[in-house]
mmCIF file of the N, C-alpha and C atoms, coordinates in Angstrom:
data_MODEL
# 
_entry.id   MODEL 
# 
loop_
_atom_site.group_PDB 
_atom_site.id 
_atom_site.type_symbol 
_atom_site.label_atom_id 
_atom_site.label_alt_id 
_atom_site.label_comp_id 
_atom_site.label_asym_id 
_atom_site.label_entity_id 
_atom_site.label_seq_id 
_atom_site.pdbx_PDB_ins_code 
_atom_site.Cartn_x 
_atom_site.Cartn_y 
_atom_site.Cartn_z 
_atom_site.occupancy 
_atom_site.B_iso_or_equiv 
_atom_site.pdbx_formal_charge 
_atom_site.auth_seq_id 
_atom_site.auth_comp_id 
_atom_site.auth_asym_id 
_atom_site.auth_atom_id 
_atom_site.pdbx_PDB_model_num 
ATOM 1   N N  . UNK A 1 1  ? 107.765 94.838  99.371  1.00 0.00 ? 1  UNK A N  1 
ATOM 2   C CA . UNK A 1 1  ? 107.310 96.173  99.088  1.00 0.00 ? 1  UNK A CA 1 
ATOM 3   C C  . UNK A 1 1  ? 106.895 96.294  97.614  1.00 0.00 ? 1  UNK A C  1 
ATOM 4   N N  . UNK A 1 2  ? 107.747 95.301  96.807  1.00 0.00 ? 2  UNK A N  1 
ATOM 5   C CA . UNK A 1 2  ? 107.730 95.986  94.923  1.00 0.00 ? 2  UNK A CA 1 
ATOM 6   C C  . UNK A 1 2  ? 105.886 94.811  95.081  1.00 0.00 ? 2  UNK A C  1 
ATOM 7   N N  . UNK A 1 3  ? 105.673 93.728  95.921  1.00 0.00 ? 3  UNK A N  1 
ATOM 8   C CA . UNK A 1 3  ? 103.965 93.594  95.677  1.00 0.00 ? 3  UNK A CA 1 
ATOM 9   C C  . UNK A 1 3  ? 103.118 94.621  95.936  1.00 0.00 ? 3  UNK A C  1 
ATOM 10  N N  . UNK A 1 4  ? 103.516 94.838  96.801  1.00 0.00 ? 4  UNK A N  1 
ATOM 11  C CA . UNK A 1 4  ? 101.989 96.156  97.612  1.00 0.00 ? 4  UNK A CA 1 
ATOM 12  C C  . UNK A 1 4  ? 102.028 96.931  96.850  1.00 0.00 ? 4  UNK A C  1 
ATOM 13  N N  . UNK A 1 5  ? 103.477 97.572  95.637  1.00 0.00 ? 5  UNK A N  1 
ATOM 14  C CA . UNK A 1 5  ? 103.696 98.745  95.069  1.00 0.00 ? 5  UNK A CA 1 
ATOM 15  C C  . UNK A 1 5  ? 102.512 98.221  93.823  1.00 0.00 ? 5  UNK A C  1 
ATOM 16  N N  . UNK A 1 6  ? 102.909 97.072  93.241  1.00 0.00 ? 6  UNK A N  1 
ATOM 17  C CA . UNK A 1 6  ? 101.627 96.821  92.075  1.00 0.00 ? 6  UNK A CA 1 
ATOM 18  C C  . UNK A 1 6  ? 100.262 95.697  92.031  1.00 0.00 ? 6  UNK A C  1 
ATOM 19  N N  . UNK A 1 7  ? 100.670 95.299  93.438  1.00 0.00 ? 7  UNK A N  1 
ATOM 20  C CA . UNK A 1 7  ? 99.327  95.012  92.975  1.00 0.00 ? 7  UNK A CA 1 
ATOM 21  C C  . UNK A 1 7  ? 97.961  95.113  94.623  1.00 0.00 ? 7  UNK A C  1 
ATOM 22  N N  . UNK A 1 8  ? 98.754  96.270  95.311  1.00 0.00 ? 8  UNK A N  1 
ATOM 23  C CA . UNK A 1 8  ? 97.632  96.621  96.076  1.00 0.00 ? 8  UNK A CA 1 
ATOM 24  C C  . UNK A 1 8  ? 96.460  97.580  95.725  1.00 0.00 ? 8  UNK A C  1 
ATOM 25  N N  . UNK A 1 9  ? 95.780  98.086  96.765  1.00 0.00 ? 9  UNK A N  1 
ATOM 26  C CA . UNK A 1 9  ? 94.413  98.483  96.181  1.00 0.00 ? 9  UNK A CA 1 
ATOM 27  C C  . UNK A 1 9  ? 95.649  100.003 96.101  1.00 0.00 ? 9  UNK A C  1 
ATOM 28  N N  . UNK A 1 10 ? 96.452  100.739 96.462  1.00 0.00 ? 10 UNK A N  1 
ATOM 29  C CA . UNK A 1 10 ? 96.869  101.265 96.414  1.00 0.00 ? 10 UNK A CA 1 
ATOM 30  C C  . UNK A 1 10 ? 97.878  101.519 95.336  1.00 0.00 ? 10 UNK A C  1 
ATOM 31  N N  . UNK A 1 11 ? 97.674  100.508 94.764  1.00 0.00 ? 11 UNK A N  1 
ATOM 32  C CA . UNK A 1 11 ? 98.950  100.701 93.551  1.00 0.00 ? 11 UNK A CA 1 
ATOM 33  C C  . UNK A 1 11 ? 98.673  101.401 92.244  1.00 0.00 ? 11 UNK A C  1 
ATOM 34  N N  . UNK A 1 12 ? 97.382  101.813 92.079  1.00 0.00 ? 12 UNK A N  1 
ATOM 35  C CA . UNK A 1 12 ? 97.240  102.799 90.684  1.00 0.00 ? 12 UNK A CA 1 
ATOM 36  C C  . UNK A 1 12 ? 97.547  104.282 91.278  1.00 0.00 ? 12 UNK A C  1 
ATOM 37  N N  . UNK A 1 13 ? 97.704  104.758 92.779  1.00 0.00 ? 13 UNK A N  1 
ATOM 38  C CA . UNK A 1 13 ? 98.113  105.651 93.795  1.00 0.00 ? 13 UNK A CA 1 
ATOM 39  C C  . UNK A 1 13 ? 99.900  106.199 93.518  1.00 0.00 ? 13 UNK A C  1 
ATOM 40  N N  . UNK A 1 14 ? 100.506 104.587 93.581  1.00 0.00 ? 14 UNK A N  1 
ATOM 41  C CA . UNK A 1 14 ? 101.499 104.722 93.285  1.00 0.00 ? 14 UNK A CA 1 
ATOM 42  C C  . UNK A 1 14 ? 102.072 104.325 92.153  1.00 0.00 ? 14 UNK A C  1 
ATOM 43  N N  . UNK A 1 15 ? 101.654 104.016 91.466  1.00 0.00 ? 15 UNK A N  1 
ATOM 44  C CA . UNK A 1 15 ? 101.774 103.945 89.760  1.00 0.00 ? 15 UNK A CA 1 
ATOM 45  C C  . UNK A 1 15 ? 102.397 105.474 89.309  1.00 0.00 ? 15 UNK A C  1 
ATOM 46  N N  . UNK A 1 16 ? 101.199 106.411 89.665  1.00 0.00 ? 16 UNK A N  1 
ATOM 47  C CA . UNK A 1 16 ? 100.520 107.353 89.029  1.00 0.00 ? 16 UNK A CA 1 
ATOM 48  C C  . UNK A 1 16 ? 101.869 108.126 89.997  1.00 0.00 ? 16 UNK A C  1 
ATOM 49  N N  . UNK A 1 17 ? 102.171 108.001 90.949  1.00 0.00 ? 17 UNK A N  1 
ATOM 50  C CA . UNK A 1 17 ? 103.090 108.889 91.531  1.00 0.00 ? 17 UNK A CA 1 
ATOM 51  C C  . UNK A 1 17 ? 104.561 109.270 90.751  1.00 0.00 ? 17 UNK A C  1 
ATOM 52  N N  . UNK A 1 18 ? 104.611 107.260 90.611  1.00 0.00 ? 18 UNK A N  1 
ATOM 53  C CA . UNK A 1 18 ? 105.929 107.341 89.804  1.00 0.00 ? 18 UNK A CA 1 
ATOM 54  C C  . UNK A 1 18 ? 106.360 107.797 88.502  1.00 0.00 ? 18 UNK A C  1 
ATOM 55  N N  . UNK A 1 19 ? 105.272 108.394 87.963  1.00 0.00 ? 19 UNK A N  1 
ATOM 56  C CA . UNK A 1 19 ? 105.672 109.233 86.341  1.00 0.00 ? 19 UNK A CA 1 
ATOM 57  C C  . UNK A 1 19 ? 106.288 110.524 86.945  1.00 0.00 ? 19 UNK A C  1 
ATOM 58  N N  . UNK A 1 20 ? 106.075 110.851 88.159  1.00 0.00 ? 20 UNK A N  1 
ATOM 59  C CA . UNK A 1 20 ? 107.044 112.154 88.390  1.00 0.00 ? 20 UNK A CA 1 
ATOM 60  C C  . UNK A 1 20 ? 108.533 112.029 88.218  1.00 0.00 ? 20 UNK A C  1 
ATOM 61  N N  . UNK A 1 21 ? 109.236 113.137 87.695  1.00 0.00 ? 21 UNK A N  1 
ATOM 62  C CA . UNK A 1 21 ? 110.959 113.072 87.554  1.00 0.00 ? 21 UNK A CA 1 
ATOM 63  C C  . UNK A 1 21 ? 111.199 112.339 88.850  1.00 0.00 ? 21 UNK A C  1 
ATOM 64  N N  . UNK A 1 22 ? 112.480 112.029 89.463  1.00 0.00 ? 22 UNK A N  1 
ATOM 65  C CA . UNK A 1 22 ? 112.793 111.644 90.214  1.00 0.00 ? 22 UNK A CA 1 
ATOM 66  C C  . UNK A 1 22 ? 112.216 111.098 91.216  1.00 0.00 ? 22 UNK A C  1 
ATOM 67  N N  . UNK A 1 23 ? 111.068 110.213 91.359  1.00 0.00 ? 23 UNK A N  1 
ATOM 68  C CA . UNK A 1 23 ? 110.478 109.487 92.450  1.00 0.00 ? 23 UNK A CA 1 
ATOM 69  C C  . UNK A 1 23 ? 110.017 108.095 91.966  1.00 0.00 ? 23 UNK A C  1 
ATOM 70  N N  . UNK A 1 24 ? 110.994 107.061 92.936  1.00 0.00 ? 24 UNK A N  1 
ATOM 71  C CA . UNK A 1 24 ? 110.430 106.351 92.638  1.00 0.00 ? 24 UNK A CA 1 
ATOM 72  C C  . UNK A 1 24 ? 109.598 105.228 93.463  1.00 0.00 ? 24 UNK A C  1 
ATOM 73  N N  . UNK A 1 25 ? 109.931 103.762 93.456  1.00 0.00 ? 25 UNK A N  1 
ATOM 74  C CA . UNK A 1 25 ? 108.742 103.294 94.137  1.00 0.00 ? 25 UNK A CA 1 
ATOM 75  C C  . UNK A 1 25 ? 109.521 103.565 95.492  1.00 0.00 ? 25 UNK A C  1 
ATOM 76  N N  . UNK A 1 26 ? 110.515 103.307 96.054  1.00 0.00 ? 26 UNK A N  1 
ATOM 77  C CA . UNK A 1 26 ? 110.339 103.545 97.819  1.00 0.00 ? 26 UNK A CA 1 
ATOM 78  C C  . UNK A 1 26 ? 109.652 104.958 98.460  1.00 0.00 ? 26 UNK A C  1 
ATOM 79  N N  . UNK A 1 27 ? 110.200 105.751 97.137  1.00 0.00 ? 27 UNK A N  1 
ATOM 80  C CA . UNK A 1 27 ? 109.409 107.034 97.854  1.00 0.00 ? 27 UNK A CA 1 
ATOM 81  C C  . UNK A 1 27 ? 108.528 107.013 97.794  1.00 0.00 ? 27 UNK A C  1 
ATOM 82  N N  . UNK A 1 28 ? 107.334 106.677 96.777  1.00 0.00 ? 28 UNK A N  1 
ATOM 83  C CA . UNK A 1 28 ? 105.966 106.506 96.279  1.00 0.00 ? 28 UNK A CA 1 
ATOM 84  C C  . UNK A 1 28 ? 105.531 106.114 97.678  1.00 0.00 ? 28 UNK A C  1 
ATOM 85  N N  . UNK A 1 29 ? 105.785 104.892 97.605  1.00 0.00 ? 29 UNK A N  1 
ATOM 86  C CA . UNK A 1 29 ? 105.009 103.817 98.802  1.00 0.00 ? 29 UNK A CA 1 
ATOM 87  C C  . UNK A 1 29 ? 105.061 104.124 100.341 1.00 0.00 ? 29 UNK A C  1 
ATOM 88  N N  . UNK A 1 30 ? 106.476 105.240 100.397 1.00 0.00 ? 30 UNK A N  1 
ATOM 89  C CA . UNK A 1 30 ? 106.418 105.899 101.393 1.00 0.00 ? 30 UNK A CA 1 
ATOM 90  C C  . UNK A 1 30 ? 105.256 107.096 101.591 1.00 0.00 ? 30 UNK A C  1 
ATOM 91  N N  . UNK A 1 31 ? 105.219 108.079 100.708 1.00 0.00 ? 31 UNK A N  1 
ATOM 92  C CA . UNK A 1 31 ? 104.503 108.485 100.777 1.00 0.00 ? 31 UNK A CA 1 
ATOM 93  C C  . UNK A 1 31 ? 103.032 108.246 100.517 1.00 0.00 ? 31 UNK A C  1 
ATOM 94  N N  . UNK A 1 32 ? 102.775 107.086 99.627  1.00 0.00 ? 32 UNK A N  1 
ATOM 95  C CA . UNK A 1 32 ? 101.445 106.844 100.154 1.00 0.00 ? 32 UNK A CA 1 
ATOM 96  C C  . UNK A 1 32 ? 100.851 106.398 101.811 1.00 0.00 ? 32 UNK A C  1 
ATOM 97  N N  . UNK A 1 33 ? 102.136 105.931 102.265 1.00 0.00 ? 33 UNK A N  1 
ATOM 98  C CA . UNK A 1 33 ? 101.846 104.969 103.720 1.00 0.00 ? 33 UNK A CA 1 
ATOM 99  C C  . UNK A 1 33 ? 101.843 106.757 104.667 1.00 0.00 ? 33 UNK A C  1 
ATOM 100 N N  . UNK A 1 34 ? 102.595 107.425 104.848 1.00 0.00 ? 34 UNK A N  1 
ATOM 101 C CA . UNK A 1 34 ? 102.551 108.417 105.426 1.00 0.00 ? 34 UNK A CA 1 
ATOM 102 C C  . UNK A 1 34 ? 101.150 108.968 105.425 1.00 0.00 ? 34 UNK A C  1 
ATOM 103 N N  . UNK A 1 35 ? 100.685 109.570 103.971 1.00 0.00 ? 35 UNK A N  1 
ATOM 104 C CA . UNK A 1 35 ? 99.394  110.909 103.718 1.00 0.00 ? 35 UNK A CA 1 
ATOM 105 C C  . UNK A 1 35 ? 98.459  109.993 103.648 1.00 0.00 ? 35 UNK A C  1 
ATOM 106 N N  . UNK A 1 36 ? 98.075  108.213 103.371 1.00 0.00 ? 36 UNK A N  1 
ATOM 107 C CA . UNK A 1 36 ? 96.947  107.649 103.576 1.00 0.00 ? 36 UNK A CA 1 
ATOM 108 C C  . UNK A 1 36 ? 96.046  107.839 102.165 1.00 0.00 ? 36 UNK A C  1 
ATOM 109 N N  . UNK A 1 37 ? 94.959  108.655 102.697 1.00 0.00 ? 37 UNK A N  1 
ATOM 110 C CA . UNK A 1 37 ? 94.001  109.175 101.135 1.00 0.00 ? 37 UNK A CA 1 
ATOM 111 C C  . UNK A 1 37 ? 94.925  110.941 100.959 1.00 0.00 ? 37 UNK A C  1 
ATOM 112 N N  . UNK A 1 38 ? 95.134  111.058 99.658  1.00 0.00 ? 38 UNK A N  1 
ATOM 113 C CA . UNK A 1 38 ? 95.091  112.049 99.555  1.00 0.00 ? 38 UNK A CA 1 
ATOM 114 C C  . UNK A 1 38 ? 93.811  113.189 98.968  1.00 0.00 ? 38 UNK A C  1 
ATOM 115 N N  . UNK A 1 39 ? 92.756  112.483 99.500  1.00 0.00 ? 39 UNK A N  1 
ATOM 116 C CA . UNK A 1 39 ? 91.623  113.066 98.968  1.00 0.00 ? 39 UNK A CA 1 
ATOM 117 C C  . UNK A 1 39 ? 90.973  113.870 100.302 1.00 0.00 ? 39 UNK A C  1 
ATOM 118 N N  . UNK A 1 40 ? 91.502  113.244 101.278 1.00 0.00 ? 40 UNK A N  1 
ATOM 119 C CA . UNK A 1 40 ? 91.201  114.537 102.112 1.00 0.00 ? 40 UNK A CA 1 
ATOM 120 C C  . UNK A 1 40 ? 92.051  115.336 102.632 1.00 0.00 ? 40 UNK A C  1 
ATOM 121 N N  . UNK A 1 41 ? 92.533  116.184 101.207 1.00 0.00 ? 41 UNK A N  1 
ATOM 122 C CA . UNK A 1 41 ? 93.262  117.334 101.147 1.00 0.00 ? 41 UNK A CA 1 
ATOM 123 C C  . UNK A 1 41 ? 92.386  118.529 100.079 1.00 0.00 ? 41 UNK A C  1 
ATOM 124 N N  . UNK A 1 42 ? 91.844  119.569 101.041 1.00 0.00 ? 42 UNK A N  1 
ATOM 125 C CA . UNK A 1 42 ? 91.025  120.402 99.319  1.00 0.00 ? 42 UNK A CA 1 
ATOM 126 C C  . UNK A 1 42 ? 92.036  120.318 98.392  1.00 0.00 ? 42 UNK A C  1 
ATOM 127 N N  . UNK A 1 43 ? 93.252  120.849 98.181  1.00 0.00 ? 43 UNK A N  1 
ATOM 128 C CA . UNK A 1 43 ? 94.060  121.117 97.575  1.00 0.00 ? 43 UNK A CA 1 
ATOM 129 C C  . UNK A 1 43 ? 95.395  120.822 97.663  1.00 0.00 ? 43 UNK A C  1 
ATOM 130 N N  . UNK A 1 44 ? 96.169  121.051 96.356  1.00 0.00 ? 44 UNK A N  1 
ATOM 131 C CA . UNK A 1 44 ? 97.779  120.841 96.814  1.00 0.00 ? 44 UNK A CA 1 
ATOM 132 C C  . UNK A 1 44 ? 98.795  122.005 97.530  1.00 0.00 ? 44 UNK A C  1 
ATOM 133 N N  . UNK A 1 45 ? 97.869  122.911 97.695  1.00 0.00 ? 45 UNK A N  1 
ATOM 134 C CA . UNK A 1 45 ? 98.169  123.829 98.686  1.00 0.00 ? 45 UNK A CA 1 
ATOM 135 C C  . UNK A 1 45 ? 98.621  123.090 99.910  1.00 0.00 ? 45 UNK A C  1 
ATOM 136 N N  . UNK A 1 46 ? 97.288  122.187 100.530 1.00 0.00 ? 46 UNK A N  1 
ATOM 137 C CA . UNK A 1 46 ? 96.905  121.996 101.727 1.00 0.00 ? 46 UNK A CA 1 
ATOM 138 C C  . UNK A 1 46 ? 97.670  121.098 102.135 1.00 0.00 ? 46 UNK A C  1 
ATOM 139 N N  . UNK A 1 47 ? 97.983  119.823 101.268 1.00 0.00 ? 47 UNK A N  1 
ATOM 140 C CA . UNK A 1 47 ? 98.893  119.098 101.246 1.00 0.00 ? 47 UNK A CA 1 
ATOM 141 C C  . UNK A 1 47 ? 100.512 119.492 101.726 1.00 0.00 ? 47 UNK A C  1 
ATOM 142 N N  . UNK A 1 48 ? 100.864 120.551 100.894 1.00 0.00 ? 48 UNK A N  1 
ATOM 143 C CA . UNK A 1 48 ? 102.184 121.046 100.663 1.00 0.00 ? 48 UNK A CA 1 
ATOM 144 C C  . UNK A 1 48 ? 102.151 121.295 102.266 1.00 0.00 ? 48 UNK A C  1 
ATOM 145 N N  . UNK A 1 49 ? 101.222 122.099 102.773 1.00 0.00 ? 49 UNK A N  1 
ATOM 146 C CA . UNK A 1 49 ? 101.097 122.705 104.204 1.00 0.00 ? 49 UNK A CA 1 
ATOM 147 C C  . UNK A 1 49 ? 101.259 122.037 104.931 1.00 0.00 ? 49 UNK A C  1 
ATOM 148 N N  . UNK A 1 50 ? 100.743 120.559 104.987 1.00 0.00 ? 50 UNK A N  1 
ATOM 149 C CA . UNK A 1 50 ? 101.141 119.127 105.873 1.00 0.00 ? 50 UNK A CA 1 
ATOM 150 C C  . UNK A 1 50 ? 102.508 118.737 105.636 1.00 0.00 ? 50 UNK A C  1 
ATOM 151 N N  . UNK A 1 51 ? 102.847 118.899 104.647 1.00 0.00 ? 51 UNK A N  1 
ATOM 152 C CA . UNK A 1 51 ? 104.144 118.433 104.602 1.00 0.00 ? 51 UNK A CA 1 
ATOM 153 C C  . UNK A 1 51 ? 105.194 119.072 104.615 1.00 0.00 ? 51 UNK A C  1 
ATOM 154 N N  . UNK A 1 52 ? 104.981 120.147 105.300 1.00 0.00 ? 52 UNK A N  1 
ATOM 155 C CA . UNK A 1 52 ? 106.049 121.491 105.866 1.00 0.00 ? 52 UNK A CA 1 
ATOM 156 C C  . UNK A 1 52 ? 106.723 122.171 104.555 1.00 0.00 ? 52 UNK A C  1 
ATOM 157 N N  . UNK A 1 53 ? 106.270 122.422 103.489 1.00 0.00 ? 53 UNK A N  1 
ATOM 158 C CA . UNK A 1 53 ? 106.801 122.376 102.225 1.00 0.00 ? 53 UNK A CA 1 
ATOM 159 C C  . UNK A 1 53 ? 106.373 123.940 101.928 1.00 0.00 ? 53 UNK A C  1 
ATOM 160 N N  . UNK A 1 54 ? 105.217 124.560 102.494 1.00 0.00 ? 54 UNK A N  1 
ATOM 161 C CA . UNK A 1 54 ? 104.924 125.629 102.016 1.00 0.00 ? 54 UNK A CA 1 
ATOM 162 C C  . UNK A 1 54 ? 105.515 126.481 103.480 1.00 0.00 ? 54 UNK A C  1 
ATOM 163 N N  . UNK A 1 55 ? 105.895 127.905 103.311 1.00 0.00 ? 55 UNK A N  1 
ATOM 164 C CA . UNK A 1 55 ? 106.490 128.646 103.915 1.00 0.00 ? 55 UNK A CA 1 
ATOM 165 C C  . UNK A 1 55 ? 105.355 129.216 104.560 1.00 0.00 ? 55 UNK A C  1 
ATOM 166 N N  . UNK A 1 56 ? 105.130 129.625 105.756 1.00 0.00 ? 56 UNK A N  1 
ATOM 167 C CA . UNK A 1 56 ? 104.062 130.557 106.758 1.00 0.00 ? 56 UNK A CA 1 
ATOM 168 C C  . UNK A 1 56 ? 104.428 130.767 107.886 1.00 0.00 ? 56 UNK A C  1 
ATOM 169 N N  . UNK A 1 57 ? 103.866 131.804 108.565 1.00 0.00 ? 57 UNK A N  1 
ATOM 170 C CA . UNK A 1 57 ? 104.539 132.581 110.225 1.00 0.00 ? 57 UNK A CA 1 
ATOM 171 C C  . UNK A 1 57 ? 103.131 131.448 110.956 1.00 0.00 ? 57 UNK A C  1 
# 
């Protein structure tokens, strides 16, 4: 997992994840493998919304 984390095509993905407080590479790599591109999300709204994170009826 710590290869794919640096030196896949995905790893400046999860590089860039891991400067957040508390996340590190298993979660990263998890969540890159889960959401895929996160570019087809307009926003981090939309995202949050996939990932049951934002509140709605």
């Amino acid at each position: 997992m710590h290869t794919q984390a640096t030196e896949s095509s995905h790893a400046p993905v999860i590089q860039a994840l891991q400067t957040l407080r508390g996340v590190a590479e298993v979660t990263t790599v998890t969540l890159v493998a889960e959401v895929g591109k996160f570019s087809r999300f307009r926003s981090p709204k939309q995202l949050m919304a996939y990932a049951g994170l934002v509140p709605r009826e």
